[in-house]
Backbone as a printed PyTorch tensor [residue, N CA C, xyz], in Angstrom:
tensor([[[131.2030, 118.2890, 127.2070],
         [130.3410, 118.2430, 126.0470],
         [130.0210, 116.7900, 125.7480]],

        [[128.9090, 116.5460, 125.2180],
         [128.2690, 114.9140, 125.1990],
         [128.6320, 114.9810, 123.5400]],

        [[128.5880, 113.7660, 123.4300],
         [128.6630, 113.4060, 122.1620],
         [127.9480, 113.7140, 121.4260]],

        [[127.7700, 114.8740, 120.4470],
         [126.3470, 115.2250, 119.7250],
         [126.4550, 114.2080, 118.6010]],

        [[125.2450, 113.7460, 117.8800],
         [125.0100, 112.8880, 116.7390],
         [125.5030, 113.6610, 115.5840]],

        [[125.7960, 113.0710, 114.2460],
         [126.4180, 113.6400, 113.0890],
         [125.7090, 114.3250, 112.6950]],

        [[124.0530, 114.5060, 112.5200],
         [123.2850, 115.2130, 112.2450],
         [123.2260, 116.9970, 112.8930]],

        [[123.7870, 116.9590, 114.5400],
         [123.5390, 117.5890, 114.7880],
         [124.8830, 118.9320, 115.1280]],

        [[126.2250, 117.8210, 114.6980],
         [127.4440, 118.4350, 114.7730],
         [127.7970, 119.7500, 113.9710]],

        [[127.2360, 119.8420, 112.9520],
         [127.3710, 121.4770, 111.9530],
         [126.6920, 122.4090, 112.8780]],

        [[125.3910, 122.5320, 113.5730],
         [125.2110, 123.3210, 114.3210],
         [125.8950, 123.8140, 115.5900]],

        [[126.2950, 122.8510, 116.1680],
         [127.1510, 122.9940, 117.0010],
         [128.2980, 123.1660, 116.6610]],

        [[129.0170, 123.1180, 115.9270],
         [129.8040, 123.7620, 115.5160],
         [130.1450, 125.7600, 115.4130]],

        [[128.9550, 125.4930, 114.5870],
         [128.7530, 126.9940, 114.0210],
         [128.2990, 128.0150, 115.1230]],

        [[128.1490, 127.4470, 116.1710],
         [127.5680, 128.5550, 117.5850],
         [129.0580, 128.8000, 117.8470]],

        [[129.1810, 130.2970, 117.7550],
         [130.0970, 131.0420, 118.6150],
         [130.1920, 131.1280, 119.8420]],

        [[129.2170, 131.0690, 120.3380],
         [128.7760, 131.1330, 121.8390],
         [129.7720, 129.6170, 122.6990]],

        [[129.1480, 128.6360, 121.6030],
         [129.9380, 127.6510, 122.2370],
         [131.1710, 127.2830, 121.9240]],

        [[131.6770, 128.1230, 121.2930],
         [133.4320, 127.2600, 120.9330],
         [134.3230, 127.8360, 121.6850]],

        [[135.3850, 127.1750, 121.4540],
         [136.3810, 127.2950, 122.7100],
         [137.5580, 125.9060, 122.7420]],

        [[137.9450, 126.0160, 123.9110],
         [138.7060, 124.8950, 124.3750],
         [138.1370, 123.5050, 124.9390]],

        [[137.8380, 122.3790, 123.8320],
         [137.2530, 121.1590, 124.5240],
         [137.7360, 120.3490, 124.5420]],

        [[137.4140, 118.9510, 125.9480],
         [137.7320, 117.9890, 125.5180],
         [137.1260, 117.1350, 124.2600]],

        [[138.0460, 116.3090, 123.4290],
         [137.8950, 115.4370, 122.5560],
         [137.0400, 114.1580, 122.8940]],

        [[135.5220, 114.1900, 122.7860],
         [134.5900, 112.6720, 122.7660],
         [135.2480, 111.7820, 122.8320]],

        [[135.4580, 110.5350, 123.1900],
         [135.8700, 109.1680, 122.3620],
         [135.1250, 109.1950, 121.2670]],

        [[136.1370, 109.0440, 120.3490],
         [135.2460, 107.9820, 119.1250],
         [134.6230, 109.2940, 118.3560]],

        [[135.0020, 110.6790, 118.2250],
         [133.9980, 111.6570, 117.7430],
         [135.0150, 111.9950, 116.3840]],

        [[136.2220, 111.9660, 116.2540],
         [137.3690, 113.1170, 115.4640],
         [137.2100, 113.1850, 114.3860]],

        [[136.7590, 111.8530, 113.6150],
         [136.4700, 111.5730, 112.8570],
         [134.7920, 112.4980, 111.7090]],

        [[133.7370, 112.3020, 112.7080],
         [133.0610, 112.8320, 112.6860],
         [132.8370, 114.1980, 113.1190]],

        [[133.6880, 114.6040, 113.5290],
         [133.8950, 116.3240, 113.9250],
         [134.6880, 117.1110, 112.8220]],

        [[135.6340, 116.3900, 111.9350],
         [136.4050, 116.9490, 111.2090],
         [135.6860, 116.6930, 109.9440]],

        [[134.4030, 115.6360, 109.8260],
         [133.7620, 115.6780, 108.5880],
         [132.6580, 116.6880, 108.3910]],

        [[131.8030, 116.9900, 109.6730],
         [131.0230, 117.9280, 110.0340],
         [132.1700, 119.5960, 109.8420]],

        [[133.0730, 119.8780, 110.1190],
         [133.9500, 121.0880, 110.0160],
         [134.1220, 121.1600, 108.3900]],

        [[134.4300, 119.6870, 107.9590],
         [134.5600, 120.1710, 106.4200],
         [133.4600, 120.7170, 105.6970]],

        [[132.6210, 119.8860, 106.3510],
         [130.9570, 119.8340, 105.7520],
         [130.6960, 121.9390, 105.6860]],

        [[131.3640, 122.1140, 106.5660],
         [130.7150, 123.7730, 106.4860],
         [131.8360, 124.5940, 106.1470]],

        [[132.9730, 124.0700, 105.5250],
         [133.2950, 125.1530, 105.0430],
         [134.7090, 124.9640, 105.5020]],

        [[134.9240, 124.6430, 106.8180],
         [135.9060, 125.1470, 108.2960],
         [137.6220, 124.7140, 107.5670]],

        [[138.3880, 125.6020, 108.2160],
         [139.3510, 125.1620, 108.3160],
         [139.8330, 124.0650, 109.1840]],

        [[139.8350, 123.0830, 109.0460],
         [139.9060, 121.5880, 110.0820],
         [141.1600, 121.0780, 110.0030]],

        [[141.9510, 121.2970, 111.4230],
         [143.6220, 120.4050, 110.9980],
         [143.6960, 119.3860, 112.5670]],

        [[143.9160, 117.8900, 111.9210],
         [144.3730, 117.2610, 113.0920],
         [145.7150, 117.2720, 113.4930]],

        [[146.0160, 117.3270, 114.4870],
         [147.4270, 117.7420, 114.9910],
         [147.8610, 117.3860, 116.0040]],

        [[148.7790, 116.6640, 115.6250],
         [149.2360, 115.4560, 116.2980],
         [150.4350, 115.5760, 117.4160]],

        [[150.2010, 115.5750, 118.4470],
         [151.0860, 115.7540, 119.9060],
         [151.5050, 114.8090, 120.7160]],

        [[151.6210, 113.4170, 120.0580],
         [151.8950, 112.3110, 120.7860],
         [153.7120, 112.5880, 120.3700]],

        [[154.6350, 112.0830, 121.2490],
         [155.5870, 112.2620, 121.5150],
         [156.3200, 113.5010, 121.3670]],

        [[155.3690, 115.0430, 121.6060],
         [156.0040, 116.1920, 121.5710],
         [156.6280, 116.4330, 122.7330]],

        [[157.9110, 116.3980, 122.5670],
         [158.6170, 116.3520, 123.8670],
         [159.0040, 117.8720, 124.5370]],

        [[158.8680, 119.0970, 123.6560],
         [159.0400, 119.9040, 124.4560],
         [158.2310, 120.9830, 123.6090]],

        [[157.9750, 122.4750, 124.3640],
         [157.7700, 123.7460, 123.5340],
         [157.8430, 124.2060, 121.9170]],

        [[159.4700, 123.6900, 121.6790],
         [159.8660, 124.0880, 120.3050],
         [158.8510, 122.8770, 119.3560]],

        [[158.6860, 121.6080, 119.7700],
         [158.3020, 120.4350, 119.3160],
         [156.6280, 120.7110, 118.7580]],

        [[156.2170, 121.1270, 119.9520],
         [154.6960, 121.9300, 120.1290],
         [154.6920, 122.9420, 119.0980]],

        [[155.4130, 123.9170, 119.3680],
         [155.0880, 125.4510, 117.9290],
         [155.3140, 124.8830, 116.7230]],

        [[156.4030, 123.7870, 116.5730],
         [156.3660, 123.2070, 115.2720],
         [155.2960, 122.1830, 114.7590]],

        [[154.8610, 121.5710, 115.0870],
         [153.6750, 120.8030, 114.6810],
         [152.1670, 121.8270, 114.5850]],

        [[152.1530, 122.9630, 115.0170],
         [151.3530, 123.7290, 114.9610],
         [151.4760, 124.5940, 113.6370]],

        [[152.4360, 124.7480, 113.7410],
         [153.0500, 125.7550, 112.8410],
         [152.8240, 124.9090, 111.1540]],

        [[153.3530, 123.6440, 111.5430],
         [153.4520, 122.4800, 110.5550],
         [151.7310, 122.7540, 110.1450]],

        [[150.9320, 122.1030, 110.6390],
         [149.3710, 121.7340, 110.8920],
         [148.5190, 123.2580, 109.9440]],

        [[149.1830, 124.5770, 110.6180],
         [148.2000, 125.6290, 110.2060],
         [149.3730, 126.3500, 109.0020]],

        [[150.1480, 125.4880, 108.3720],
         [151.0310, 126.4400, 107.5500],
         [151.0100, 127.6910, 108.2010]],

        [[152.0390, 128.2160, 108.8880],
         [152.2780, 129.8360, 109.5240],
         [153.1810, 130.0420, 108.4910]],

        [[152.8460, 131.4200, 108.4440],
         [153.6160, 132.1470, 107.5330],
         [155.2910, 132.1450, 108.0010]],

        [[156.1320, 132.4590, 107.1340],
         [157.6660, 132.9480, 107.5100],
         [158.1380, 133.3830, 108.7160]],

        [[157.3670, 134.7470, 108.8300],
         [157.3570, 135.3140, 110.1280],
         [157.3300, 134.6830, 111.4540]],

        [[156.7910, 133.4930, 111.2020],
         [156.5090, 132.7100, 112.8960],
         [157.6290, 132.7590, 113.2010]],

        [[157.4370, 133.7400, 114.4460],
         [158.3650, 133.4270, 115.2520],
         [158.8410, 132.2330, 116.3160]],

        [[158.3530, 130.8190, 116.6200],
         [158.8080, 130.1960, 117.1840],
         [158.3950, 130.2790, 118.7830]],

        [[157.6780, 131.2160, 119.2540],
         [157.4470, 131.2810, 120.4500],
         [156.0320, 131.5900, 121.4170]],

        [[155.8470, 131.5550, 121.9020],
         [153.8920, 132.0880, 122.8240],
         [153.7290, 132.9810, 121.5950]],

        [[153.8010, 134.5280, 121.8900],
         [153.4870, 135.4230, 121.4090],
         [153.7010, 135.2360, 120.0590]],

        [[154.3660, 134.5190, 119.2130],
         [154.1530, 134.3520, 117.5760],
         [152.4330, 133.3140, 117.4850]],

        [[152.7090, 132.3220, 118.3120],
         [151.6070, 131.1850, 118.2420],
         [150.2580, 131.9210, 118.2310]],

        [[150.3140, 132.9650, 119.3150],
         [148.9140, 133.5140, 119.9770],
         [148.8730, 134.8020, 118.5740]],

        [[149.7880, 135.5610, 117.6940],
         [149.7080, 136.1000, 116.6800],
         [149.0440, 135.6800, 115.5970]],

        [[149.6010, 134.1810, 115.1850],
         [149.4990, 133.3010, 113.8510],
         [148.0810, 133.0220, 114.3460]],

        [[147.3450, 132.1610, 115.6850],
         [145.9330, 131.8570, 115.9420],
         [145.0330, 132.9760, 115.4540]],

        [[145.3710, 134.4350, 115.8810],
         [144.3700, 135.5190, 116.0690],
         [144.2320, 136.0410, 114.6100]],

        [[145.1350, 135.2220, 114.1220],
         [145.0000, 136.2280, 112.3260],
         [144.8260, 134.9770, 111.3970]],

        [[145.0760, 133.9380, 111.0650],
         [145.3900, 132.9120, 110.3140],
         [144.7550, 133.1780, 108.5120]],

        [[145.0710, 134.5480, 108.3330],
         [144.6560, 135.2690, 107.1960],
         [145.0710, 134.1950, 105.4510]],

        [[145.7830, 133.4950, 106.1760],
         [146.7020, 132.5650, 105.1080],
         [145.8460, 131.5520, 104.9980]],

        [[144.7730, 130.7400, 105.8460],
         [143.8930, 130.1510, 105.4120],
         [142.3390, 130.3960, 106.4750]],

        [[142.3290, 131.2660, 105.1730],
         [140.8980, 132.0770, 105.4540],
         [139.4630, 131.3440, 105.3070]],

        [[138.5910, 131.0030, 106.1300],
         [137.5120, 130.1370, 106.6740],
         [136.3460, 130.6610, 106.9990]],

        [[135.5680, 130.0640, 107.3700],
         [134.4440, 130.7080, 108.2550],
         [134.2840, 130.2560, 109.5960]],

        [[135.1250, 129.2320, 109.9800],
         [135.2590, 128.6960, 111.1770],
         [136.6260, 128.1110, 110.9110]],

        [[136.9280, 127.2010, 112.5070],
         [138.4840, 126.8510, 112.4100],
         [138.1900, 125.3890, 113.4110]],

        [[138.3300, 124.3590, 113.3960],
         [138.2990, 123.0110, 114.2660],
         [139.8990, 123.1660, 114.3770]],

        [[140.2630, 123.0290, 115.3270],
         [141.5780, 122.3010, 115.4060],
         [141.2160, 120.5320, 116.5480]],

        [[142.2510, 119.0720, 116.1380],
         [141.6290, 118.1690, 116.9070],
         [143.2220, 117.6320, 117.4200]],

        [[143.8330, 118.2500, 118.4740],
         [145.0210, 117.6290, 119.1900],
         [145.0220, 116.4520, 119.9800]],

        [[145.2780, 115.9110, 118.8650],
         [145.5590, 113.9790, 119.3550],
         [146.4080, 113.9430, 120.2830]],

        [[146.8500, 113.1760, 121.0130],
         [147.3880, 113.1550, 122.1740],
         [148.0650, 114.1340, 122.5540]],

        [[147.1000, 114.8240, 123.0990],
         [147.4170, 115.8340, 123.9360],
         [147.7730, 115.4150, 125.4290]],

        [[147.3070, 114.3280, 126.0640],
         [147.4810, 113.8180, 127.3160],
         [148.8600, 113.4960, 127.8690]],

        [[149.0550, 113.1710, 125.7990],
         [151.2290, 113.3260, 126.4320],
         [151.9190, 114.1630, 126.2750]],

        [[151.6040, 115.5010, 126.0800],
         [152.1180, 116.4030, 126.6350],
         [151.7430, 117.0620, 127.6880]],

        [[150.3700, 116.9530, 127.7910],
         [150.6390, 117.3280, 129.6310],
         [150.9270, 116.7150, 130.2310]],

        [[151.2440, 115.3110, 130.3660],
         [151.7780, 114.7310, 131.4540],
         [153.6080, 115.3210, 131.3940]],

        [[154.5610, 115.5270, 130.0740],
         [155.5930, 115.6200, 129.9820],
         [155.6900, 117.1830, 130.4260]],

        [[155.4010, 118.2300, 130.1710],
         [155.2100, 119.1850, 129.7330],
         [153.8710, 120.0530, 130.3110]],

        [[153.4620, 119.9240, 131.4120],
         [152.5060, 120.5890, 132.2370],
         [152.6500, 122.1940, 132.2560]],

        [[153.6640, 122.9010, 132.3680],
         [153.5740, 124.1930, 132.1750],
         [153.4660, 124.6650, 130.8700]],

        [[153.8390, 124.0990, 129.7850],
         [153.6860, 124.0340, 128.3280],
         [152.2750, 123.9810, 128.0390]],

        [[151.7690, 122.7610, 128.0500],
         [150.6770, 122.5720, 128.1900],
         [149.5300, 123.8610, 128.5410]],

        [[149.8070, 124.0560, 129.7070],
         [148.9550, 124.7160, 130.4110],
         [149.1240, 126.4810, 129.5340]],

        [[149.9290, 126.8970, 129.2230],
         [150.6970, 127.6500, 128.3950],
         [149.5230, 127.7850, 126.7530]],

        [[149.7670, 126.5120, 126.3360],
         [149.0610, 126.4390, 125.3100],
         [147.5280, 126.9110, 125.2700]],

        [[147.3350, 125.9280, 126.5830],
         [145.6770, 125.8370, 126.3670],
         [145.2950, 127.1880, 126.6510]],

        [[146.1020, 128.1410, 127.6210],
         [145.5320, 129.8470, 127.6510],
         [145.7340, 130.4990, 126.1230]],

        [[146.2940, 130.0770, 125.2790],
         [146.5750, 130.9290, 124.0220],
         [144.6650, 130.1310, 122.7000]],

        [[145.1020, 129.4360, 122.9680],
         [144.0770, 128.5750, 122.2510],
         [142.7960, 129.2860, 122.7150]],

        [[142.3680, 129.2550, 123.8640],
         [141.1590, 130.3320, 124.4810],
         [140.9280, 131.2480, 124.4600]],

        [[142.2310, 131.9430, 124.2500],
         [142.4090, 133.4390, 123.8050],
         [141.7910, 133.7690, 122.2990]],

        [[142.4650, 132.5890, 121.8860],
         [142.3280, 132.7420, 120.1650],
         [140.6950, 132.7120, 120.1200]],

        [[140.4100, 131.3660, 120.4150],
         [139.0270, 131.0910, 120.6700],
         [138.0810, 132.3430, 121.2200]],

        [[138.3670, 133.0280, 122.1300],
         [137.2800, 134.1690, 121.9860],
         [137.6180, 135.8020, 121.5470]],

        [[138.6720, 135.6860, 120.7250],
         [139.3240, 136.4910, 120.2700],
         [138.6390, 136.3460, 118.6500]],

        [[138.1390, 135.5110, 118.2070],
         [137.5700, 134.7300, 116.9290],
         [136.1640, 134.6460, 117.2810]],

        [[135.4880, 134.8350, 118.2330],
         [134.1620, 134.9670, 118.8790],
         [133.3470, 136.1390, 118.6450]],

        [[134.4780, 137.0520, 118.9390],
         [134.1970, 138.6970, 118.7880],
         [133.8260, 138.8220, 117.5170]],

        [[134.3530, 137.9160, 116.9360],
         [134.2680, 138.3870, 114.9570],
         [133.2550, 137.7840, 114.4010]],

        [[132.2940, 136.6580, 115.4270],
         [131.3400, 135.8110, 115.2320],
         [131.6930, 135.0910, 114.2700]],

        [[132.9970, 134.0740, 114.5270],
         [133.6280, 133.1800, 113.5060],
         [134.2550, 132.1020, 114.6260]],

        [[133.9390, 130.6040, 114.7200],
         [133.7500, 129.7090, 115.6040],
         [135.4340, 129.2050, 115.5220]],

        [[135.5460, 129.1370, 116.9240],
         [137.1520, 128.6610, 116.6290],
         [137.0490, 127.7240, 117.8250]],

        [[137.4650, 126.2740, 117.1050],
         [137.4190, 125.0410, 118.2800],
         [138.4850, 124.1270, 118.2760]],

        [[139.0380, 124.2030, 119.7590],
         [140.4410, 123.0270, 119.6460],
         [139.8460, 122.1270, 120.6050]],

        [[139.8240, 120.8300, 120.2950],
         [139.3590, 119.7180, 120.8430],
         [140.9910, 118.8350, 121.4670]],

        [[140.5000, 118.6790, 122.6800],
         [141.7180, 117.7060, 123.4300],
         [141.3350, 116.3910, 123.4540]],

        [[142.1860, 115.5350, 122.7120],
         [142.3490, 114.2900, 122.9440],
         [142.9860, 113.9270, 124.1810]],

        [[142.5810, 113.8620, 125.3070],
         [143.0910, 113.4280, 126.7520],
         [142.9300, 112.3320, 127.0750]],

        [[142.8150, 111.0990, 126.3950],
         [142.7610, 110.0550, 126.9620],
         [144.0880, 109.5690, 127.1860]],

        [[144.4700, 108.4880, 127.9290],
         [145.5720, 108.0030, 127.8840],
         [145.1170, 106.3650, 127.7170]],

        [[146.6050, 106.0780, 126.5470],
         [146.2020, 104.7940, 125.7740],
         [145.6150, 104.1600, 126.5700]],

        [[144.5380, 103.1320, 125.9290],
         [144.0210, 102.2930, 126.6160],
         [142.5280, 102.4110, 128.2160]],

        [[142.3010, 104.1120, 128.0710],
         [142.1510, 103.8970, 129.7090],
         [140.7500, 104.2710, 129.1590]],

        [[139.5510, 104.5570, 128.1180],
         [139.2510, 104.5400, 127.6450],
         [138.3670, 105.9690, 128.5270]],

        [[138.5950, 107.0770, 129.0670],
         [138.1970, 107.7100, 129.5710],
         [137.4590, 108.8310, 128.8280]],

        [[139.2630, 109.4750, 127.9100],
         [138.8700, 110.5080, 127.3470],
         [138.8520, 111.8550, 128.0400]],

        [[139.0590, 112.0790, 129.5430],
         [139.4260, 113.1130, 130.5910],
         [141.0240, 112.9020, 131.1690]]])
């Protein structure tokens, strides 16, 4: 995805068609989470730089989208709490996982783990014609890539 201009980020947003699992622009989070507020969205940045394992991951998630009691702590609670998030009810959902690049490098089956639940959610939230977007911050410090 190219960097859309601020003007043109609420629309893109709001297409069901296009949300899903993306990488994070350089230089966009800022302006993606003001455009998400701008319409309404439930918008949480969520922060994955030194998540060192699974439990580390469901908790900062868990932390990020207030989950109810019930979370259970594991895939199948995460991929539960995404598909319902009835506790903060929206018309869309941004999620923007800041370093995400260090947990896949630590944590590659985790990782990889995640990003199928997130897609799930994502067109599981599609069906309902209600936009659900997790943006990956994949750069690694300094390398100014952003992939």
């Amino acid at each position: 995805m190219n960097t859309p201009s601020s003007s043109t980020l609420p629309a893109l947003l709001a297409d069901t068609t296009r949300a899903g699992v993306r990488p994070l622009p350089i230089g966009s989070a800022d302006r993606l989470l003001a455009a998400a507020t701008q319409l309404g969205y439930c918008a949480r940045s969520i922060d994955l730089g030194a998540c060192a394992d699974k439990a580390a991951l469901l908790q900062r998630m868990a932390d990020a989208l207030s989950f109810p009691q019930w979370f259970g702590h594991n895939w199948d609670a995460l991929a539960d709490c995404l598909g319902d998030l009835s506790w903060v009810p929206a018309p869309g959902y941004v999620l923007l996982l800041r370093h995400a690049a260090d947990l896949r490098n630590r944590q590659a089956d985790d990782f990889g783990i995640a990003l199928d639940i997130l897609r799930e959610a994502s067109q599981a939230w599609a069906e309902q014609k209600v936009p659900f977007w997790a943006f990956l911050d994949l750069a690694a410090p300094g390398d100014g890539t952003g992939l």
